[in-house]
GUSELUM-454437 format. One line per field, with one value per residue (C-alpha): residue number from 1; x, z, y. Coordinates in nm, 2 decimals. Each point is the difference from the previous one (the first is absolute). Example, Ala and Ser with C-alpha at 12.3 -4.5 7.8 and 13.67 -1.06 7.14 Angstrom:
2
pos (1:2)
X (1.23:0.14)
Z (0.78:-0.07)
Y (-0.45:0.34)
This chain:
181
pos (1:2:3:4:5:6:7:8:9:10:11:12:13:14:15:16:17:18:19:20:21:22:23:24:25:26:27:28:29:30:31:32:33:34:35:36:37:38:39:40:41:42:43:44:45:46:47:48:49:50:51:52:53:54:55:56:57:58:59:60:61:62:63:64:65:66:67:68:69:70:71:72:73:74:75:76:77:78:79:80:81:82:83:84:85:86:87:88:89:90:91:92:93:94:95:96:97:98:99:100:101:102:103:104:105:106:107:108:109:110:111:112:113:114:115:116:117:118:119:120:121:122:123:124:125:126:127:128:129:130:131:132:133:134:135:136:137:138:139:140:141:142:143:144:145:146:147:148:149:150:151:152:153:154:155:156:157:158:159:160:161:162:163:164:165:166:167:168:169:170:171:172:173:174:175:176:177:178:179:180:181)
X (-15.40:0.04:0.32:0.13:0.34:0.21:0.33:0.03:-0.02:-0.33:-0.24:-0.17:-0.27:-0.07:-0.24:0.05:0.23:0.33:0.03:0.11:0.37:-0.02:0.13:0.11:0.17:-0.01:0.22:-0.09:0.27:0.04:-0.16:0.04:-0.21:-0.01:0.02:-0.40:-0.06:-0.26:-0.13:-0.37:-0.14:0.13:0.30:0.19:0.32:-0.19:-0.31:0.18:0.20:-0.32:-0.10:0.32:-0.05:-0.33:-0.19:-0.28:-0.37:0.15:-0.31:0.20:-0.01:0.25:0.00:-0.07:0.33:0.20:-0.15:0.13:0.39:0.04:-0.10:0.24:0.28:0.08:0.07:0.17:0.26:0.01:0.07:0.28:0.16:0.05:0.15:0.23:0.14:0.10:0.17:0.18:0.10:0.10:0.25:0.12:0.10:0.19:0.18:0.11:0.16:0.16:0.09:0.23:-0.16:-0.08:-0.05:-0.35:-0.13:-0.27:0.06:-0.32:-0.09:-0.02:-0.19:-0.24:-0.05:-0.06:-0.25:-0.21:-0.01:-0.10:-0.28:-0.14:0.04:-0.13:-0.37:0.02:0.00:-0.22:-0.27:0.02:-0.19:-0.30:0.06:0.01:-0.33:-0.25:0.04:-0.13:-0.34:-0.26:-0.26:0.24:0.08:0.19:0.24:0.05:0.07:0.22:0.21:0.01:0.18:0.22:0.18:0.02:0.15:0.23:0.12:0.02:0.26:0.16:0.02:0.13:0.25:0.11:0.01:0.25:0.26:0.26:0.04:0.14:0.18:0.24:-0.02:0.14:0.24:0.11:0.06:0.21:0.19:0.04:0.16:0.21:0.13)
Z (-18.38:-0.30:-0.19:-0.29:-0.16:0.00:-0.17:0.00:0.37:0.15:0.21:0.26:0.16:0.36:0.26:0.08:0.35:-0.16:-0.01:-0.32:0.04:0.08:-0.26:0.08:-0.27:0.06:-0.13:-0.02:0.03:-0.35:-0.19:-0.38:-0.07:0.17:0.35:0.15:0.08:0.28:0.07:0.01:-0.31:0.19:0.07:-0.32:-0.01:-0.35:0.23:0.28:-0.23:-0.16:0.32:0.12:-0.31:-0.06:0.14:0.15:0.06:0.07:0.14:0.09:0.34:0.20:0.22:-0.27:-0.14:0.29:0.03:-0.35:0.04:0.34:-0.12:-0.26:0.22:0.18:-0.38:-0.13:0.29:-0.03:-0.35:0.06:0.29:-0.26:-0.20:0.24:0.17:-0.38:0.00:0.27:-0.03:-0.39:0.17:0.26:-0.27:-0.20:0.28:0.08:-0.39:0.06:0.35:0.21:0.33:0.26:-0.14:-0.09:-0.27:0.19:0.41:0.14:0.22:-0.29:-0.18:0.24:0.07:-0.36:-0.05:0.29:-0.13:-0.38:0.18:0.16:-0.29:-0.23:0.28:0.00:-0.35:-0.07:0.22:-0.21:-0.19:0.15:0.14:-0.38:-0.05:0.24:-0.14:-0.35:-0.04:0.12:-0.21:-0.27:0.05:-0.33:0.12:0.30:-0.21:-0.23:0.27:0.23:-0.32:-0.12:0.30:0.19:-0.30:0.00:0.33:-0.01:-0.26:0.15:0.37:-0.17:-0.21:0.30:0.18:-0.24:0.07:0.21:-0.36:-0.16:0.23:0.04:-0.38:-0.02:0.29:-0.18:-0.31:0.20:0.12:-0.37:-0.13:0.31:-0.10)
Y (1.45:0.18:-0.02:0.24:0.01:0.37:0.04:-0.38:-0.02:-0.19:0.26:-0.14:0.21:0.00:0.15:0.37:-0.11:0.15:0.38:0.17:-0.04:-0.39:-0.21:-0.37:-0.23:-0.39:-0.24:-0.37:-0.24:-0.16:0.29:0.00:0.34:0.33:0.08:0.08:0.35:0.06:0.32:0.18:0.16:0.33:-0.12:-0.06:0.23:0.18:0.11:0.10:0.20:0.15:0.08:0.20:0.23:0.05:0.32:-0.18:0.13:0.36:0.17:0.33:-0.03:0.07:-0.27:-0.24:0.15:-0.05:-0.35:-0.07:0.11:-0.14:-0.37:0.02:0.16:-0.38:-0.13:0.32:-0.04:-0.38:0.07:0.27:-0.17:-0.33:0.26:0.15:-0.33:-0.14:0.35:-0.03:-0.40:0.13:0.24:-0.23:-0.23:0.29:0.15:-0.39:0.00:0.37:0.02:-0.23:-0.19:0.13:0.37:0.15:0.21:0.17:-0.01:-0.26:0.32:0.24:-0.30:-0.04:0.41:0.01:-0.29:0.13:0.34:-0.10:-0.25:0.35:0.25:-0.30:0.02:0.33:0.07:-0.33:0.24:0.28:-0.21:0.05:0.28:0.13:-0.17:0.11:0.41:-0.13:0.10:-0.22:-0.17:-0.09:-0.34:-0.05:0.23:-0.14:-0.34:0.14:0.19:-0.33:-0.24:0.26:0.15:-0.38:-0.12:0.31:-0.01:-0.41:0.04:0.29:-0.18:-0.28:0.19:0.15:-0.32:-0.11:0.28:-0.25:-0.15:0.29:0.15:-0.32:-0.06:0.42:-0.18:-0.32:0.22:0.23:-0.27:-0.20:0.35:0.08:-0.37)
């Protein structure tokens, strides 16, 4: 088994069994040095992160385009929806400090209308993404590339900014309440 050390942690390489987004850590009882990471030359968060961003062998097709943006859409919303729950646990804990018990800063219908509706425009704005793609011209697969890194990236941090909207709007709240006194 080979062994190399990364960021002072030990590597340990194992056979290709784990999917990209597999990582286990061990910990031995007793252990004096770093805990042993286990995961597949592919699977190390750094290439899986590589991965997610990088245009791939854009041939210009359009179903080779398609194929690209929907295997990336199951990490874009994992990614997002990790987002949006720390939102929304973040804005539980401020309306706690502002707001006495039993009383809610957003109604849990309203909060649950509104997370199902940002989950759909977030899809249905993540497939404008291809849909974009497939009217470039054909046969120039460096603009495919270049389109494909850019505008995930771009709408990754948008989603994500969006996603992040419960936090502002009871940090606007608890501010409203610190100068009402």
């Amino acid at each position: 088994m080979e062994e190399e050390r990364v960021s002072g942690t030990l590597l340990e390489r194992v056979p290709d069994t784990l999917s990209p987004w597999e990582i286990s850590i061990r910990f031995f009882p007793g252990q004096q040095q770093a805990p042993v990471i286990k995961a597949t030359s592919r699977g190390n968060l750094m290439k899986a992160t590589n991965w997610l961003f990088t245009g791939g062998q854009a041939t210009g097709s359009r179903s080779e385009a398609i194929r690209w943006w929907e295997v990336r859409r199951i990490p874009y919303n994992l990614i997002v929806g990790v987002v949006g729950i720390t939102s929304i646990v973040v804005m539980d804990i401020i309306a706690e400090r502002i707001l006495p018990p039993g009383d809610d800063l957003v109604e849990p219908l309203v909060l649950l209308l509104g997370i199902a509706l940002f989950c759909l425009t977030a899809n249905v704005v993540y497939t404008f993404g291809w849909i974009l793609e497939i009217r470039l011209p054909n046969g120039e697969p460096e603009k495919h590339q270049a389109y494909r890194c850019k505008n995930f990236k771009r709408g990754l941090k948008w989603s994500c900014a969006c996603a992040t909207l419960p936090i502002w709007l009871s940090l606007w709240a608890w501010l409203l309440h610190r100068a009402g006194g």
